[in-house]
N, C-alpha and C positions, 0 to 999 in steps of 0.2 A: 504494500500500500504506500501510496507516495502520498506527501503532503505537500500540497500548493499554498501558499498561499495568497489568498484573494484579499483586494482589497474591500472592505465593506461598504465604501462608496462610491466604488466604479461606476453604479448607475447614476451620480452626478455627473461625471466625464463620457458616459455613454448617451446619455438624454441634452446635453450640452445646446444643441440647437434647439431643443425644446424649451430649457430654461431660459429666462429673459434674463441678457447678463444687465447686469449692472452693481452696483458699489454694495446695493442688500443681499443679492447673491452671492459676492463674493464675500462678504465677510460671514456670512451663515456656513457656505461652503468651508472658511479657514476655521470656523468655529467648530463646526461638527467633525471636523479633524482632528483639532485639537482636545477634545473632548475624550477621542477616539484614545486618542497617547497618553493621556493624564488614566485613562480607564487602566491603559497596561500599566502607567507608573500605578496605581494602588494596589495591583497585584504583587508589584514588589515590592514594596511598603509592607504588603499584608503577610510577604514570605520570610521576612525577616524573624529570625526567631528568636523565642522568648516573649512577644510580643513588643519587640522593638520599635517597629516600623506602626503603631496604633495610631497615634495621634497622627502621625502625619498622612498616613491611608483615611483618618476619619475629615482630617482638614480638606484634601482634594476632593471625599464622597461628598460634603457638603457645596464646596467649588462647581463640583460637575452637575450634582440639582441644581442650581442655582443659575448655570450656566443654561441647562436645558431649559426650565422653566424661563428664562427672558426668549428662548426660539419660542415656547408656545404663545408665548404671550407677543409675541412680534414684537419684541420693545429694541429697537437699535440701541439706543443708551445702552442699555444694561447689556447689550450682545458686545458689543465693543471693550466696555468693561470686564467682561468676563473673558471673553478673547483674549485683554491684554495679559488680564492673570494668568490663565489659563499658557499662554504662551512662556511664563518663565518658570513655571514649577518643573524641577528637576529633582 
């Protein structure tokens, strides 16, 4: 069994002419990317053992609700803001 791995937003870059680009698009598009990476960083925040890695895998789960809920709510402010965080947690 081989393992590929896929991107889980290809159908943003496959639907490309469907979506109407512009500046909400793209910062949704970099958001829900970023989102994506902060997810893998909490898995390893959460693998750290002893429970070392808690607080800061509990700080990003709070980050990335927060982040998701300004995409449902359409709120650009707050998609920006969370974009920016969301963009330096390592």
């Amino acid at each position: 069994m081989t393992s590929t791995t896929e991107d889980p937003l290809d159908f943003l870059d496959n639907n490309a002419n469907k979506i109407q680009n512009s500046a909400q698009t793209d910062l949704i598009q970099q958001l829900l990317y970023e989102i994506i990476r902060v997810k893998e960083l909490i898995k390893y925040y959460e693998s750290i053992p002893n429970g070392g890695g808690q607080l800061g895998a509990s700080i990003l789960n709070e980050l990335v609700s927060e982040a998701y809920s300004s995409l449902v709510n359409y709120d650009i402010i707050l998609m920006k803001k969370y974009y920016d965080l969301l963009l330096n947690c390592d």
